[in-house]
N, C-alpha and C positions, 0 to 999 in steps of 0.2 A: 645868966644862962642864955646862950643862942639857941634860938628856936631853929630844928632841922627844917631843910624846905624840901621835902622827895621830889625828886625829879618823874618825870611822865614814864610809863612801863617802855621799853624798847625793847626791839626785837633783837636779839642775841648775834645770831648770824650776822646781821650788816648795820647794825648801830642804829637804826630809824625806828623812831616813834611807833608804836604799837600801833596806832589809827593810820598813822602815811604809808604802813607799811599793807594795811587793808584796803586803804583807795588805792593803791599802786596796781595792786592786785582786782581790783573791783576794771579798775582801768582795762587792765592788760584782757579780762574778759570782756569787756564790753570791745574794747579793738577784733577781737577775738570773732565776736558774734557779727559785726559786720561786716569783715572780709567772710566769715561763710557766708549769711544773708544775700553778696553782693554777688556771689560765685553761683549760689542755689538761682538765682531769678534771671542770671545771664543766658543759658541756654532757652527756656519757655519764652523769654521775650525775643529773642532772636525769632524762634517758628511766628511767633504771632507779627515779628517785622515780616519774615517772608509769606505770610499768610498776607497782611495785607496787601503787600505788591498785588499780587494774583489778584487779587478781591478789583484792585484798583482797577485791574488791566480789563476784567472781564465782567464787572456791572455796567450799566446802561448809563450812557453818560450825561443824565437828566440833572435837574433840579435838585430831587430830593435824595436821590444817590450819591451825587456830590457832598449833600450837607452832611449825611452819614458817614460818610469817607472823611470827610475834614472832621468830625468829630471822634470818630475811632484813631485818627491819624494822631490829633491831640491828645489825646489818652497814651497813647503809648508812646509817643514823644516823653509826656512829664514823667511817664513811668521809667522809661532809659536815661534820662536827668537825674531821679532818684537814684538807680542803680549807678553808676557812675560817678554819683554823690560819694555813696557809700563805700564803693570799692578805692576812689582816690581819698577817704578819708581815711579807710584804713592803713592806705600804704605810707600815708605821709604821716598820721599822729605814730606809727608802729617804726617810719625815719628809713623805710626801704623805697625812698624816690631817690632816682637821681637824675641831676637836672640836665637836661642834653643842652646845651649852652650855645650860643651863636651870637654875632655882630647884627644887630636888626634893628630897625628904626623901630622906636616905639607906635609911631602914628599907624604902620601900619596893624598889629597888635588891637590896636583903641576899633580901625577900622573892620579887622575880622569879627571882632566883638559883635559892634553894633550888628552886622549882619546876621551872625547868628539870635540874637534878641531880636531879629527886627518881625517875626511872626507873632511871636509873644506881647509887643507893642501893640501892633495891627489888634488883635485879638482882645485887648484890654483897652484898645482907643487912644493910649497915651499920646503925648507930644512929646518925641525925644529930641533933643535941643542939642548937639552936639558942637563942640568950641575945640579943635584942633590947631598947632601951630602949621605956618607954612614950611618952616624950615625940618629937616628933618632931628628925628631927637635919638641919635644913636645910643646903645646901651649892649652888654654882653648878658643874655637871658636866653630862656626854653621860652619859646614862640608860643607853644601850647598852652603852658602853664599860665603864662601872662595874659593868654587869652581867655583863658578859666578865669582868671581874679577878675576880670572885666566884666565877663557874661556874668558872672556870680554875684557883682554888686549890681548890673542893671535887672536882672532877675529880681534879686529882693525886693529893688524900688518899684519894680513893675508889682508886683506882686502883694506890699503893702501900701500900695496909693489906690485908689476907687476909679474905678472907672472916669475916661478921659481925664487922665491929671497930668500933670507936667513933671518929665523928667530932665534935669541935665544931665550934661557927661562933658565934662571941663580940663585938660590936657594943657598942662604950663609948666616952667620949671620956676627952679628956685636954688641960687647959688649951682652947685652938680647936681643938683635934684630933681628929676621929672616928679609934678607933682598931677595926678587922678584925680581929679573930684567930683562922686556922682549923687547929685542934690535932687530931692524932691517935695513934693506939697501932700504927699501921705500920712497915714496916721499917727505919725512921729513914734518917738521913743520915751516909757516911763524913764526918768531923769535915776530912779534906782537901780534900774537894767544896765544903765550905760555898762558899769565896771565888770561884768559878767558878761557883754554879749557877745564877745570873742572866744567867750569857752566851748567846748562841747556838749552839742547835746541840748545846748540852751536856745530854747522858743523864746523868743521875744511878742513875738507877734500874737493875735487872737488866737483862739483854737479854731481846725475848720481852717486857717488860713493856708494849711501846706508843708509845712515848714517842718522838718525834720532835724534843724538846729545843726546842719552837719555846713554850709555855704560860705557862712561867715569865719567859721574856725579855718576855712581851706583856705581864702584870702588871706587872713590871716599868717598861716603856716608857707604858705607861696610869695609871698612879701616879703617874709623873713628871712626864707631860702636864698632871696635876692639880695639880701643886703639890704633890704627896705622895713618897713613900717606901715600900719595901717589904725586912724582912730575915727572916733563917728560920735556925731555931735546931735543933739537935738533941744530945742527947745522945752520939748517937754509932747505931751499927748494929742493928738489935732495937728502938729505943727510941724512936720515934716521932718527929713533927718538930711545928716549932709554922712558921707563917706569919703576920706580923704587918706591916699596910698601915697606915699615916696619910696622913689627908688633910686640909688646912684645912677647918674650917667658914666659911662667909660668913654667919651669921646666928648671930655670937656679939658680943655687945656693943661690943667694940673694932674688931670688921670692920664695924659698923654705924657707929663711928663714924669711924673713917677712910675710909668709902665717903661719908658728911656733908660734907666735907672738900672 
């Protein structure tokens, strides 16, 4: 006699596993909740941007008025980070982005980045180390987008290294491949977490550090859009983490010549 082996319950309608067809569904809610989340907190933090302009324009332009203003200013800077978090994770994990595409040299991309992080540095003391080629690294991408995966990995390293630590941001190819890599001496990564830290949703980091676990997923999902890839390595806890993005070039002799084609 053959012993029967039941198969797992499934859901009738579309053939999937009873439990996949409940994460699907857990999913499509949570996508759910923060596109409204990201909608509900757009308008109040706009008044409180245009409250602070005014605040800016018309307090005393002393010492300790200043300090107040740069710390109000900060507050609602990470809060519009947040918000923006939330609204492009919706729209990308939910697959209603599309990517407004262009011929642009990567270095510049690498260089809007740094600019944008570069208060966030300031603020945290870091050393950003930045290694760019001279030639330029042409590629067909959304300008914006690639400049999001950038801020989003120097963000995180600022964000889980302690005060003055060192970050790089390393820009090289490889065969057609622009290769990103942005290395630091921060708290590294449990060697467990690795295979999960690309998901949604998933903290990695201490609690209290910030982290809303939506940054990594967006790299992630903006990478892939491109035709690229994104993995992260660490030794283990204490020991820093590396972050390394590829993405095809299109203006590498063989992409030239199959675009002839």
């Amino acid at each position: 006699m053959v012993a029967r082996q039941d198969s797992p319950p499934r859901d009738i309608e579309r053939g999937y596993p009873v439990g996949h067809v409940s994460l699907a569904i857990e999913e499509r809610r949570i996508e759910k909740f923060l596109a409204t989340l990201a909608h509900e907190f757009r308008n109040p933090l706009s008044c409180l941007q245009t409250a602070m302009d005014l605040v800016e324009a018309l307090l005393p332009d002393d010492q300790r008025a200043r300090e107040l203003r740069g710390m109000i200013r900060r507050q609602l800077n990470h809060l519009t980070r947040l918000v923006e978090d939330l609204s492009d994770a919706s729209s990308i994990l939910e697959g209603r982005v599309v990517l407004k595409t262009e011929r642009l040299d990567l270095r510049q991309v690498v260089f809007d980045a740094v600019e944008v992080v570069a208060p966030l540095m300031t603020e945290r003391q870091h050393l950003l180390a930045s290694m760019v080629p001279e030639r330029p690294l042409y590629m067909k991408g959304d300008g914006m987008r690639l400049t999001q995966l950038v801020v989003n990995l120097l963000t995180n390293a600022a964000k889980f290294t302690p005060v003055g630590g060192r970050i790089e941001l390393r820009v090289e190819t490889e065969g057609e491949r622009a290769v990103i890599v942005v290395r630091d001496n921060g708290i590294g990564i449990d060697p467990a977490m690795l295979p999960r830290l690309f998901d949604r949703l998933v903290q990695a980091g201490p609690p209290g550090a910030g982290s809303m676990g939506l940054g990594l997923p967006l790299v992630r999902q903006i990478a892939e859009l491109h035709g690229g890839s994104v993995a992260a390595r660490s030794d283990g806890i204490g020991k820093g983490s590396e972050f390394v993005v590829r993405l095809p070039l299109r203006d590498s002799p063989k992409a030239r010549l199959r675009a002839s084609h």
